[in-house]
Structure formats: C-alpha cells, structure tokens
N, C-alpha and C positions, 0 to 999 in steps of 0.2 A: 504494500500500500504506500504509495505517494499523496506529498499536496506540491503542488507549484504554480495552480491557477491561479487568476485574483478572483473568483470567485469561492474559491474554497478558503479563501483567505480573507474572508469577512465575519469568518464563523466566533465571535468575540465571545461567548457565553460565561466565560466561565471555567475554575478546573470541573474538565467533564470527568465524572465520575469517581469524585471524592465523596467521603463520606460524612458523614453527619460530625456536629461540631460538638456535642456530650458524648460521651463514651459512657454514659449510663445506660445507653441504647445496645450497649455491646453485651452481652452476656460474659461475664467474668473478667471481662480487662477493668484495670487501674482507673481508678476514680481521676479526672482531671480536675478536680475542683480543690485538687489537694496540689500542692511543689513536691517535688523528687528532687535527686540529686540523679543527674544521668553522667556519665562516662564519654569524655569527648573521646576522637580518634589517639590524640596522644598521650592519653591515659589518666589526665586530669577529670578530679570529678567537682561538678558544677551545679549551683540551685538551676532547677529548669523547670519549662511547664509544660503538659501534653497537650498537644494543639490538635492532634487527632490521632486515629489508631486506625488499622486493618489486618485482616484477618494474614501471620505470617505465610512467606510462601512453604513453608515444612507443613503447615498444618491443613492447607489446601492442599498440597497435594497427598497426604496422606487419607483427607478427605473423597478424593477425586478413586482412589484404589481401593476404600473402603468404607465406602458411605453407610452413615447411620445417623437416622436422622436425633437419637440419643443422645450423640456424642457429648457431654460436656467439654464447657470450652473456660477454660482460665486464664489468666496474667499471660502465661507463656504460651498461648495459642496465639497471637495479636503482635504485630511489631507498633510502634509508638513514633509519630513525628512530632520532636522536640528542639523547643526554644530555650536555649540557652541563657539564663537573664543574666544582663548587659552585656550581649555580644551580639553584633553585628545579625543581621538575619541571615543573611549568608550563610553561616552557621548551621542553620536547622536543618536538622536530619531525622532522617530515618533510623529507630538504633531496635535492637528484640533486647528480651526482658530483663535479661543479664548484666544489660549496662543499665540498669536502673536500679537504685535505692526508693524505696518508700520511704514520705515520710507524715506526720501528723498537724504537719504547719498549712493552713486554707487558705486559698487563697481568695481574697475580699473583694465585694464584686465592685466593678468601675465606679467612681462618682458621677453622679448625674453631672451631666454636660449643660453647663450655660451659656450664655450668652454674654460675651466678654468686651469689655471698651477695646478701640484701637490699640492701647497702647498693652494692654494682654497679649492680644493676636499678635502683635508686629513681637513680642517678645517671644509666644509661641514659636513663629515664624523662626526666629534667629535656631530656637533650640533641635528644632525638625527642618534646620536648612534645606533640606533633600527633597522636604514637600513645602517649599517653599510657596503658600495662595493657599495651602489647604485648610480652611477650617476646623477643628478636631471631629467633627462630624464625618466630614470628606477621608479625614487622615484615616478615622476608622474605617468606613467602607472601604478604603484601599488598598490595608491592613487585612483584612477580614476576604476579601476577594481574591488577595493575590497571598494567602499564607503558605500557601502548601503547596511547593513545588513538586512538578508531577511529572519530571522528566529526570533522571537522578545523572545521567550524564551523557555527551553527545560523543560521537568518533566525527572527528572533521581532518582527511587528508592523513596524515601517519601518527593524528595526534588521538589521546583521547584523554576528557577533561571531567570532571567532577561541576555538577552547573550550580550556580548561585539561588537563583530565584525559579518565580513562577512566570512563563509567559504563554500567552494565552495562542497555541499554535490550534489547529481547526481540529475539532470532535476528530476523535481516531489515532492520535496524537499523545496522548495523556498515561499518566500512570505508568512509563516504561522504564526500562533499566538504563537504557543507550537510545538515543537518536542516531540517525547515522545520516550523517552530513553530506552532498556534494562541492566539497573546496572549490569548485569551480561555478556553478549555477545557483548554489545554493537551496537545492531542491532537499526534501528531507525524505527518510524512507524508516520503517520499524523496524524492515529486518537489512540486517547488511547483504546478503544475497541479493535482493530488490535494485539497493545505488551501485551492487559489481553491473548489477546486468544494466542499468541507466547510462553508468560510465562509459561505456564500450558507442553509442549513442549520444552522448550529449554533446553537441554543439561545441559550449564553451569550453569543456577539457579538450576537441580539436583545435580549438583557436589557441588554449593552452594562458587564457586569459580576461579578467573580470570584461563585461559592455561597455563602451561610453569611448570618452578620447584620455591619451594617455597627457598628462599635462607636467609630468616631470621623470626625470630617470638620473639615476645614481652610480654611475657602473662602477665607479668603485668600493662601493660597501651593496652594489648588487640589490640596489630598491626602486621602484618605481611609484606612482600614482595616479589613478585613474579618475578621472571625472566622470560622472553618473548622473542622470537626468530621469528624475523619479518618474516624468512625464513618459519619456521615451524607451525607458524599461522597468514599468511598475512592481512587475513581479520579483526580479532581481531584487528590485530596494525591500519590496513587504516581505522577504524571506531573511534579509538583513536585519532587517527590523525585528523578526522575530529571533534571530538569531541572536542578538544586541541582550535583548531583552532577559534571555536565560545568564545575562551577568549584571542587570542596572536594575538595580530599585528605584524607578525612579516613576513621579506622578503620569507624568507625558511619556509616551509613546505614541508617535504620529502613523494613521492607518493610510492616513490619504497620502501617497508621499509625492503626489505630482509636484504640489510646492515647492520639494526638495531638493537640494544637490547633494550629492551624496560623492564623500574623495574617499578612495579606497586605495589604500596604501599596500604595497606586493613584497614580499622576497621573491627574486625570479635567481633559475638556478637552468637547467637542461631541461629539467620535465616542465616546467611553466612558472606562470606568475602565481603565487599562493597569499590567499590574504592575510594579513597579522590586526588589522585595523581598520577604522576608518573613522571619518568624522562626517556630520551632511548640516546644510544649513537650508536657512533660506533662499529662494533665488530672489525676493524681495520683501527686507525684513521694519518693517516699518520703526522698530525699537532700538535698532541699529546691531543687532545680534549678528557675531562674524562665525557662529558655532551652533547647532542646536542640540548635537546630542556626540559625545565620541565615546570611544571604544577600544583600548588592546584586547585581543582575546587571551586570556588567560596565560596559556601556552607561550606568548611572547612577550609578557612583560618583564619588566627590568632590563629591556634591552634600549634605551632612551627613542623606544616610537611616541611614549606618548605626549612627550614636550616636543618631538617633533611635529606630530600633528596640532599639538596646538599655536605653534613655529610656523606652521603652513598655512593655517585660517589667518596667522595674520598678516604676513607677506600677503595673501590674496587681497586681501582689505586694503591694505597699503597701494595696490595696483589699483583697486575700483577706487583709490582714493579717498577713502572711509576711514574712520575710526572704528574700533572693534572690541565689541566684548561679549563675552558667551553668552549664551539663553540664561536665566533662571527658572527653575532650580539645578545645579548641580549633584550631582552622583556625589557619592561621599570620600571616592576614588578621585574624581574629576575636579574636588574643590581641592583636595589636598595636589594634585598633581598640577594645577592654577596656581595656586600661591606659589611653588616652588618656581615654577618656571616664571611667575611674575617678579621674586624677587629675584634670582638668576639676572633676566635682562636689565633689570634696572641697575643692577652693579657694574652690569656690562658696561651698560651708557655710563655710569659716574667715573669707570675708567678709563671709558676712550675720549671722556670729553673732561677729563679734572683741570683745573685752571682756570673753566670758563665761565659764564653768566650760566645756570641752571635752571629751570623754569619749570615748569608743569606744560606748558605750550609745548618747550622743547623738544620734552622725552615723548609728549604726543606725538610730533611730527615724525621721530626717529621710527619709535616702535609701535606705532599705533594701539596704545594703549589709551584709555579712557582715565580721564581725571580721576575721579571716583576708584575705581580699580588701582591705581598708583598710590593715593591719600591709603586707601586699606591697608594696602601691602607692609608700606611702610612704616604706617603705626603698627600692624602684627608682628614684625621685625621689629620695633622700638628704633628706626632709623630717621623718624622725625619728630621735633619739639615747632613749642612755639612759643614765640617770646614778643607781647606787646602783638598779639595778634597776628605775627608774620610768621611762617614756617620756617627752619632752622631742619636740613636736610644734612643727615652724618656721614662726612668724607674722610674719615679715619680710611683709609686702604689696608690695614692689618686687621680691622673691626670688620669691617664689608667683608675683605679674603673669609675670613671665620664664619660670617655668615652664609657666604655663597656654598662653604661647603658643608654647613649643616643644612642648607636646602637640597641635598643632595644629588646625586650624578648627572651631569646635564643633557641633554638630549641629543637625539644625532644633530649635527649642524646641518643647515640649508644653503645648498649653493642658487644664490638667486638666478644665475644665467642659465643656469638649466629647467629653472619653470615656464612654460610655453605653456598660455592662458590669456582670454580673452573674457572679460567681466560677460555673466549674462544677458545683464541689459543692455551693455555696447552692441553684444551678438544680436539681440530680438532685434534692435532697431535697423540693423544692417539685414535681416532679412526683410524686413517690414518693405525698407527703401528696392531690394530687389523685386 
C-alpha cells in the first residue's frame, strides 16, 4: 500500500486508530490517573504519565493461535505510551510493563481554564514559545490531537531513524513499526517490498534527483540545493510536509503548499542527490518572513546544515532585497539553532568591521537581519547595555571569541557566487511581460 496522490493527502483526521484516552476501558492495565516511574532507553528511571495503552504484540498474537474468549488480561498483556515529565515530547514512547514502577501519587485533574488579560497570554506565549498564538484552549486541543505518535520509525535511503512526533499521514498509514521512505519522490509504503518494487519505477531515482531548479552547488564538500514550487509539484512538497512533521512539534503545518517554496538541500555522491534538509517559505510573505518552516532530518545533524540553511534564507532575502526573519512560532530545535547562528554572525560583522561607526542600520544592510532579532540576541548574550538611553554594544574580541564558541560549531559556509537564483516575483513579472 502507497499514498503519493494529493488527494489521499487531505485525509487530516486524526491518529487513525488509536485508542481511547482512560485505560479504565482496558481490562486489567495500569490505572493512568495515577504517575509511574517508567524506564527511559538509557536506563534512567523517570516520574511519567500513561497517555495510553494497547493491547502488547506477544499477547495478540498468542491470542490470534489460541483464542478464548476467557482469556484474562493484566498489567503485562498491554504495552503503555508514556510521557516523561519534563522532557521534551519527543521523548514518548512506547515501553511493556517491565519498564514500569507503580506508584500511589494521583494525578490532579487540570484547573479550569480562564480567560486571561493580555498580558497572561503574551507571558503564556513566551513560556510555550513553540505555540506561539495558541490560546491554552488551542494549546490543549493540539496536545490532545497530536499525542501519540503512530509511526514508531521510518527507513529513508540507507538510513533508519527513530520518529519524534505524530503526523497526521492519510488512514492506512498509522500504528506501524517503520514507514518506508522513497529518498527520492518521497512517496511512502508499509511494507519495504512495496518502495523495492516503486524504486525500480520511479521517475525521480532515474533523474537520481529532488523536482524544481537546482539554484546552488558545492563540489567541494559535495552539496547542492534545489528550489521547489509547491505550485508546480504539490505532491512532492505534501509528502515533505509530512515527512517534516514526524520530527516538528510545531502548531503550523501548511496543507496547501502552492504558497510555498520549498529549498531542498542534497549530498550528491555517484548514486544521486539525497536529501539531509530543507527549508520553504513564502513566495509572498506579507510579514516579511525569509523562513517558514526548516528541517535536518535527524540522521544528518550536527553536520552545520542547519545554520546553513538558515545562511541560505538569508542570502536569498539579501538578493530580493529584503530584510528577513523566520515565521513565528519556532521548533524548539529551530529557536535554539537561530540564536546560535544569530549570535555567530553578528561577531562576525563586529570583527570585520571593529574601528568603525556601528549601527543597527549597518549590521541590517550587511546580514539582513531585522532590528528586533539583533536587540534579542544581544541582550540573551549580555552583549549590550544602555547608558542615558543609548545602546553600548560589547567589543571586547577575547569576550565575543568566548562567546562565539559557546554558541557552538558554525555552519557550513556559503559561497555567494555559486547561488544562481532569481526572486519569485522578478520571475512572475517576466513571464506576465512574455
């Protein structure tokens, strides 16, 4: 079984075919209205809560070879997906009964939700950066919708990764052990015999390379990037999208992605161009966003793609002659991997320009960075005062070196002359005139 249509790619419902949110419903599993202590993979054990349960696979199938409809069913009939309190959601898994402690501590049911002055919400806001707009009403329902990831991990090309979250891929889809990938179209399939036999057939592993126009290449660290027109190959982007998704907790995820440009960053090698990331924006963003959603996939980070890509939105911007700054809200990956590379450039600029008139304009015009974004930075760095009103920006060079390298390792570099690229809007208007 495959999806690759855009029609089968509207199916949003929902995880199909989870189960119910009390496990009082369950005959003989673990009360969730109580905290455990579960067992992470590296053998610490953690307060956690049961988010839901299912019947384990040892006890279906011993079910399936010797059905009765008698059977009692206990604690260790049932695996458990669990939330780990204060850890990341990413985190939740799937664990059977063994990595679980009982214990007698209840857990107390939510406070009624009010209705809160501006200045609650904007504080909300800062503490749930990630759903940045969301009301706690919205935050829940989006909590509660996407809790339980239903895809436990994908095979994409010679990798295979462990998935983060829930994303919502079309009925049929759901509940599995592996997705299995095609690194080239992006099509997805249940069983891995399905994408051998696609492969052999697909198009874009004969091209040996993502759709769209290539708009940069690297040959000596062997990378390229591809421009993508959500208009001109939607289904490409909505399998991205979904793709994106099994690693972004994030409120936005766009269905419709005509809007979109979508750069899709390659290591090309003999066998073809293979994706590590990508980022997409708008092709016309009224808020002035140079970014609306990016991406390393798991498998390739720590290798500086992803200050690279954010490297790349803004050289683009710089070319449409824009200033530029990411969508809100940020991934909680994406905010942290933003400041770095924002403080990064900015020490850059204070070092290739020490001696001279400094400005906010200035480091604008340089690095198209947004006022606002720079002011942040810089106070989260403790790199600017202010005295009688005027900003006092810190040029110590042994302070800055210190800092630059506790923002850690910095991205690939961008050779500007090798991006060949043409603003979208220049483009429409040149066909318009044709």
């Amino acid at each position: 079984m495959s999806a690759k249509g855009k029609a089968k790619g509207k199916a949003f419902l929902g995880p199909h075919g989870v189960v119910n949110n009390s496990t009082k419903q369950h005959e003989g599993a673990i009360d969730n209205n109580f905290f455990i202590k579960a067992q992470m993979k590296d053998g610490t054990w953690l307060k956690s809560r049961i988010i839901e349960c299912r019947l384990s696979k040892g006890f279906q199938y011993h079910l399936s070879k010797d059905y009765d409809p008698k059977t009692i069913k206990t604690e260790y009939s049932y695996e458990y997906y669990i939330h780990y309190e204060g850890q990341n959601r990413r985190m939740d898994e799937w664990v059977t009964r063994n990595r679980i402690e009982v214990t007698q501590e209840e857990i107390t049911e939510e406070p009624v939700i009010k209705k809160r002055n501006k200045k609650e919400e904007k504080k909300e806001y800062v503490e749930n950066d990630e759903h940045e707009g969301m009301d706690a009403v919205g935050l829940l329902a989006h909590e509660m919708h996407t809790k339980v990831k239903t895809i436990d991990s994908i095979e994409f090309g010679n990798y295979r990764c462990e998935t983060w979250y829930y994303s919502p891929y079309p009925s049929g889809y759901h509940n599995l052990d592996c997705l299995y990938i095609c690194e080239f179209c992006l099509s997805f399939y249940v069983l891995k015999s399905e994408r051998e036999r696609h492969l052999k057939n697909c198009e874009l592993a004969k091209l040996g390379h993502p759709p769209g126009d290539e708009i940069y290449r690297d040959t000596q660290r062997q990378i390229s990037m591809f421009e993508i027109d959500g208009h001109r190959n939607p289904i490409y982007c909505e399998n991205l999208c979904y793709l994106a998704k099994l690693f972004l907790d994030h409120k936005n995820l766009y269905y419709d992605v005509e809007p979109f440009l979508f750069f899709v960053l390659c290591e090309y090698n003999e066998t073809g161009f293979h994706l590590v990331g990508y980022f997409s924006k708008e092709k016309e963003s009224t808020h002035g966003w140079n970014l609306s959603c990016i991406l390393t996939l798991p498998f390739q980070q720590r290798k500086g793609y992803g200050k690279f890509l954010i490297s790349m939105s803004y050289q683009l911007s710089l070319i449409e002659g824009k200033i530029g700054t990411p969508e809100r809200p940020l991934s909680d990956l994406g905010r942290e991997s933003y400041l770095s590379w924002w403080t990064q450039t900015l020490i850059e600029y204070f070092r290739k320009f020490k001696g001279t008139d400094i400005s906010l304009n200035s480091i604008t015009k340089e690095t198209g960075m947004k006022d606002s974004d720079i002011l942040w930075t810089l106070e989260q760095k403790q790199l600017i005062k202010y005295q009688s009103a005027q900003p006092l920006i810190c040029m110590d060079m042994d302070y800055l070196d210190k800092v630059y390298v506790q923002a850690g390792r910095p991205g690939i570099p961008i050779n500007k002359d090798n991006i060949h690229w043409v603003p979208y809007k220049k483009l429409k208007n040149i066909n318009e005139k044709n």
